[in-house]
BASE-472280 format. One line per field, with one value per residue (C-alpha): residue number from 1; residue in one letter; y negated, x negated, z negated. Coordinates in pm, 1 decimal, always signed. Layout:
<rs>
num <- NUM/...
residu <- a/...
v <- Y/...
u <- X/...
w <- Z/...
</rs>
This chain:
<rs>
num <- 1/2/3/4/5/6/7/8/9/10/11/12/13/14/15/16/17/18/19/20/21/22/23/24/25/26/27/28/29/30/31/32/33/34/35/36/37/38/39/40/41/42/43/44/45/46/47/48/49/50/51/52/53/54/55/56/57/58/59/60/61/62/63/64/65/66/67/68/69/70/71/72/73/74/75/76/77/78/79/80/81/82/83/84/85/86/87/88/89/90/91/92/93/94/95/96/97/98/99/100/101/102/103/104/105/106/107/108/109/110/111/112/113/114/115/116/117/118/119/120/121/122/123/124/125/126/127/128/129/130/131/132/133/134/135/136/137/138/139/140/141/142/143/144/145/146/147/148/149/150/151/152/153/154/155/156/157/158/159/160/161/162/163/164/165/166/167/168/169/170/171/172/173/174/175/176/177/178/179/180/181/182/183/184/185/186/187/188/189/190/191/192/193/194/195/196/197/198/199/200/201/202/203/204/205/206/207/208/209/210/211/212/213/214
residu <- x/x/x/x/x/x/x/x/x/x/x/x/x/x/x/x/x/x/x/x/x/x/x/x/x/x/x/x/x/x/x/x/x/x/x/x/x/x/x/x/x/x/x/x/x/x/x/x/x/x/x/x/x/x/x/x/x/x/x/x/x/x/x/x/x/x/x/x/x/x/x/x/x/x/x/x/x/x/x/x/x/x/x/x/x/x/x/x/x/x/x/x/x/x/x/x/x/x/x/x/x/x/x/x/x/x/x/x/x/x/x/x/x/x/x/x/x/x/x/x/x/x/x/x/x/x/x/x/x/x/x/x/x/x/x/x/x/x/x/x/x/x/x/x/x/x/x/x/x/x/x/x/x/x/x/x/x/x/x/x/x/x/x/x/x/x/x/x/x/x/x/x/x/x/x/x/x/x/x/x/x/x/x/x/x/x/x/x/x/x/x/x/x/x/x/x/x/x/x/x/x/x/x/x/x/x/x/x/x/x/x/x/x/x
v <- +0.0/-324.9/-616.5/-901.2/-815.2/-1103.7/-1374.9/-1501.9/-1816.4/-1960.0/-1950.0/-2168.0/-2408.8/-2391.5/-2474.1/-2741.6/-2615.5/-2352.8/-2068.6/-1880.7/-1535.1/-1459.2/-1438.6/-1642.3/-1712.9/-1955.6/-2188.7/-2204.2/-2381.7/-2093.6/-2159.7/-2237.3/-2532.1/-2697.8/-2617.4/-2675.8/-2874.9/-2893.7/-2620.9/-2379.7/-2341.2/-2538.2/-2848.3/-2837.1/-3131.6/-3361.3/-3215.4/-3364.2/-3680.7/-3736.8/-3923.0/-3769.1/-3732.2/-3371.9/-3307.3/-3159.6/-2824.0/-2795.3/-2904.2/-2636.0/-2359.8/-2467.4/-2376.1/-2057.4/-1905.2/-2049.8/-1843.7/-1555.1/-1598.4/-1610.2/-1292.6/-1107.2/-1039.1/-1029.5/-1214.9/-897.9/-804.7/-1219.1/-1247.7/-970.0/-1109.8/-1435.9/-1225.5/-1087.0/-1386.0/-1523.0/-1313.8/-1363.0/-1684.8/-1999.6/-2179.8/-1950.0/-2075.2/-1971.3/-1683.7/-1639.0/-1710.1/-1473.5/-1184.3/-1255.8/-1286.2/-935.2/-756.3/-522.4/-603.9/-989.3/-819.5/-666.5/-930.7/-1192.7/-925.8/-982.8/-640.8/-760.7/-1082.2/-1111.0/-1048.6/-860.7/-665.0/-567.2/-429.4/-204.4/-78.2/+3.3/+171.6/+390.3/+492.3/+311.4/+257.9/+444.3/+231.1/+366.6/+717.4/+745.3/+711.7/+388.6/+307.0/+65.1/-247.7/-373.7/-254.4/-463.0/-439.7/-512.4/-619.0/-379.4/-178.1/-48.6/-85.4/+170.8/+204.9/+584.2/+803.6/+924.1/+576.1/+412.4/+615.9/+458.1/+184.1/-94.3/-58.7/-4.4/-335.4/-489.4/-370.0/-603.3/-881.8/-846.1/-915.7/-1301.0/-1257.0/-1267.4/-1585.5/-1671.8/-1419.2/-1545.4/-1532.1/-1319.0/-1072.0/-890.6/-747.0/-463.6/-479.6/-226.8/+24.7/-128.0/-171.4/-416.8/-453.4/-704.9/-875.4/-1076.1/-1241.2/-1562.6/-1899.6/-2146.7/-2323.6/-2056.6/-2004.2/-2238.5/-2209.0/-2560.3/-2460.0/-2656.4/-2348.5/-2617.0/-2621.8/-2260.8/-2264.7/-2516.9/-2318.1/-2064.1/-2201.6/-2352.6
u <- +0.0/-193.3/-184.7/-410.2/-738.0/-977.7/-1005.8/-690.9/-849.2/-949.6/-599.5/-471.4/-796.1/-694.8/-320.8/-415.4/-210.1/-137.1/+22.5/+26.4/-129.8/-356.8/-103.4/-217.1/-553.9/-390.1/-260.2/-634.4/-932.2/-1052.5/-818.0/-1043.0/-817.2/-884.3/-1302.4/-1339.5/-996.9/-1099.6/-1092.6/-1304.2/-1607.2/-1907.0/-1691.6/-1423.0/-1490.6/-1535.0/-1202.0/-1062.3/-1181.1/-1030.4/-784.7/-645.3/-280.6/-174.5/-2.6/+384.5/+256.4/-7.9/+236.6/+422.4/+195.8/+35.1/+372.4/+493.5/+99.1/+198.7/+486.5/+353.3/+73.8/+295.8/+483.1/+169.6/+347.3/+178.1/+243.1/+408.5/+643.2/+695.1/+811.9/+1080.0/+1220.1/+1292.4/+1421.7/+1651.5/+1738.8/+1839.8/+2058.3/+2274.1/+2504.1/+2440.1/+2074.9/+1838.7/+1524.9/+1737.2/+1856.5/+1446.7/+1362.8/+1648.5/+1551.0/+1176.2/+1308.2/+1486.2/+1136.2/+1135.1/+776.6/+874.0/+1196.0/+970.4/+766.7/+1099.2/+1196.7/+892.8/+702.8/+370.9/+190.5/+130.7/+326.0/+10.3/+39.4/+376.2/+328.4/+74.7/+293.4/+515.2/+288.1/+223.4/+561.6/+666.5/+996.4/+1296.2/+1573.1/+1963.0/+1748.6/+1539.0/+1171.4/+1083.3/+709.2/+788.2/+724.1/+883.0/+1234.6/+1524.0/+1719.3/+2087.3/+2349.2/+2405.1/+2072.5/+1985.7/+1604.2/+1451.7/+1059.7/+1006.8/+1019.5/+684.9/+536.2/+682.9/+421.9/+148.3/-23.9/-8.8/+405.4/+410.7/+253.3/+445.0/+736.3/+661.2/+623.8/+963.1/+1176.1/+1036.1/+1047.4/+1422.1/+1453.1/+1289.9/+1487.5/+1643.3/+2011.0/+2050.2/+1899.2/+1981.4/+1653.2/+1735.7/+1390.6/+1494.3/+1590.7/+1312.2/+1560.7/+1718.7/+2033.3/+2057.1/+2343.5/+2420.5/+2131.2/+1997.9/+2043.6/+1817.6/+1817.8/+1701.1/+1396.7/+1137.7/+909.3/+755.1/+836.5/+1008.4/+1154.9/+1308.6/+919.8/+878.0/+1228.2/+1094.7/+782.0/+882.3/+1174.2/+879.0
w <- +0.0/+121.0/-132.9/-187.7/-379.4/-377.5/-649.5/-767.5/-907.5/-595.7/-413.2/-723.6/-644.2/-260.8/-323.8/-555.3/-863.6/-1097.1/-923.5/-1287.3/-1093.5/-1445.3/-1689.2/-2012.0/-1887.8/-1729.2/-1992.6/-2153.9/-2072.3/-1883.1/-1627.1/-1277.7/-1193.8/-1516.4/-1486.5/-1079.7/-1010.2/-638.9/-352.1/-318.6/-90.0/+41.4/+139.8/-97.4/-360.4/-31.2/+50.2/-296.4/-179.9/+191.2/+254.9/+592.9/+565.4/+627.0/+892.6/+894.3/+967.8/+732.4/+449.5/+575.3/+630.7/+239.4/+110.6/+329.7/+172.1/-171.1/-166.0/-62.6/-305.0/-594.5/-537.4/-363.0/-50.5/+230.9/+596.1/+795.7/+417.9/+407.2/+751.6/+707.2/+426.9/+583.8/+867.0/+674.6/+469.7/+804.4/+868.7/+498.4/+478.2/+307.6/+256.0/+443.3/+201.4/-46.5/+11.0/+91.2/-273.3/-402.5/-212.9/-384.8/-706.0/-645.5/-637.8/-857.2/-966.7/-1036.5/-1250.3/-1450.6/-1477.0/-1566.6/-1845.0/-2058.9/-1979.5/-1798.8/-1831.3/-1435.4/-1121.9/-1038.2/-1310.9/-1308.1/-996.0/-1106.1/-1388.3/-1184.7/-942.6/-1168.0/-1225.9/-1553.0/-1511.6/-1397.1/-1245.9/-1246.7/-1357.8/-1130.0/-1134.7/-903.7/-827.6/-509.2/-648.8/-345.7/-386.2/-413.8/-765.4/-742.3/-986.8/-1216.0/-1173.9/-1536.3/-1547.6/-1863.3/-1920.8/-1900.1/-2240.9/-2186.7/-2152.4/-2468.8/-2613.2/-2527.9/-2649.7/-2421.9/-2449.3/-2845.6/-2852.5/-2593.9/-2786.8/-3046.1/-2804.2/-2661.1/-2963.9/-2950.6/-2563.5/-2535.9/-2554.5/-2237.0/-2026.1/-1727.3/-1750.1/-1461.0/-1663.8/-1978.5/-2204.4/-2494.5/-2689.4/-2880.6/-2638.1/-2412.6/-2098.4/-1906.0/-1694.8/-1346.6/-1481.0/-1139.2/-867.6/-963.0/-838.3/-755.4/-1040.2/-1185.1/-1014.2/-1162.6/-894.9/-783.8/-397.9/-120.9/+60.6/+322.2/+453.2/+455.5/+670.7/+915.6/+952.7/+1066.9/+1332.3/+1521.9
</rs>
């Protein structure tokens, strides 16, 4: 399964902002964007420095790879999904950012479980989870409302889930409403599909839109 697996610090330095892909590394000081707040490579703090007005397809193309770099999709998965947010009614940028949202890797990452998009998917690559009872490791799948999302019985037993346990009782709080978190039972049920006031993702998804109807 291809993903992204270079250094996540410098696509925060190249968008110019925090794209949160490190978890809480990323509200301390060791954040890259607070040490080197320019982009990356040999020209990058002259880069900070010009004042050449970008042009309407760069803003655009800076926010369709923002995006992507938030979820870790990559272009050929990103392109389908506008595809086939085109294809739903209302908004089509949208319906774009609610079919993200729907990943199961950013669920689990919504609910509390993992610290990172990044590392949600690779809990539940490793088959974590089961999802209406069934064991899911596509981190790509789609939940729906009313999908029942349980870690696995074997993997409350470790460690990095008994202490996560703990974690999730305080956690609750900061659940989307969409979604509804049982620490104690460690599941979770897709109450309904969020809205986009619900998604507080600093993205202009009109840009991404106009992208790509060049």
């Amino acid at each position: 399964m291809a993903r992204y697996t270079g250094p996540v610090c410098k696509l925060c330095r190249r968008a110019g902002e925090k794209l949160y892909l490190k978890g809480e590394r990323c509200y301390t000081p060791k954040c890259a964007l607070e040490r080197k707040g320019y982009a990356p490579g040999q020209h990058g703090r002259e880069a900070q420095y010009s004042r050449r007005r970008a042009s309407d397809y760069a803003r655009q193309l800076r926010e369709k790879q923002k995006a992507r770099r938030i979820y870790g999709v990559l272009e050929r998965q990103f392109r389908r999904y506008y595809k086939q947010a085109l294809k739903k009614r209302g908004m089509t940028g949208e319906n774009l950012l609610i079919i993200l949202e729907s990943r199961l890797d950013n669920v689990i990452y919504r609910l509390g479980f993992a610290d990172s998009r990044a590392q949600a998917r690779q809990l539940v690559q490793h088959g974590h989870f089961v999802v209406n009872g069934r064991r899911t490791n596509i981190p790509s799948y789609l939940v729906k409302p009313g999908d029942q999302i349980i870690v696995r019985e074997g993997s409350r037993k470790r460690r990095y889930f008994k202490e996560r346990a703990q974690l999730l009782s305080d956690y609750v709080q900061r659940v989307p409403a969409w979604l509804a978190l049982d620490p104690q039972q460690m599941s979770a049920r897709v109450l309904r599909l969020p809205t986009r006031e619900e998604i507080d993702l600093p993205l202009q998804e009109q840009l991404i839109v106009e992208y790509y109807s060049r």
